[in-house]
Structure formats: C-alpha cells, structure tokens
Steps between C-alpha positions, in 0.01 A plus 500: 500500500443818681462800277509685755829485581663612161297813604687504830799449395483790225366789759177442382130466691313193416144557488266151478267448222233242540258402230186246553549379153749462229699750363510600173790597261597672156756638331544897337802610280776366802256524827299211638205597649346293816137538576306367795177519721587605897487257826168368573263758568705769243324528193707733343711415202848560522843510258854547467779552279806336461726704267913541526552259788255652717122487590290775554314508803172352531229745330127456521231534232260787599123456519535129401454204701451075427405205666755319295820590363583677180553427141783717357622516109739722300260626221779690292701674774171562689387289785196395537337360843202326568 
C-alpha cells in the first residue's frame, strides 16, 4: 500500500521517513506515539503523534543521537525514551 497516496488524495505533502531500525510505539491518554532512529547515517532520534485521525509531523529529539533505535514507555502520562 502506498501511504502516500491517501496524502495525495487529501491535498496533503507526503514527506518520507526512513529509519535503520525498528520503530518503536506507545500509547498516552488517546495518542499513540511512534519513535524511531533516522536512515543510515542519521543518528538522530525521531517521533510522532497520532492523535484525532491525524499524525503530527515528524519531530526530532534535540542534542540526542543512537546507533540503535529507541526504547519508549508511558511512565504515568509521561514518556520516557531511551
């Protein structure tokens, strides 16, 4: 499937997002929360939101970087990543 073209189709721009490992996901109150590393050679750690039918756009952790990908967790409403 192309997700791209629901984006199309709605107006929208489709950006790609690329990880080099897997993502990670979580859920707070009624968002999910995605987490991932970038494309090979992008260390920084990245996340969205996906909250009332829509996601967020892709927003990056500042000052933080891994080799591998991310551990995420809902510690009582707070999210915690490692």
């Amino acid at each position: 499937m192309d997700v791209n073209a629901g984006n199309l189709a709605a107006g929208q721009t489709p950006v790609a997002i690329g990880t080099s490992n897997s993502p990670v996901a979580t859920v707070r109150g009624n968002e999910l929360v995605l987490a991932w590393k970038g494309i090979p050679g992008d260390h920084a750690l990245w996340f969205s939101f996906f909250s009332k039918g829509q996601y967020s756009g892709q927003i990056s952790v500042p000052n933080v970087g891994s080799e591998a990908g991310p551990g995420l967790l809902n510690l009582n409403d707070r999210l915690v990543l490692a």
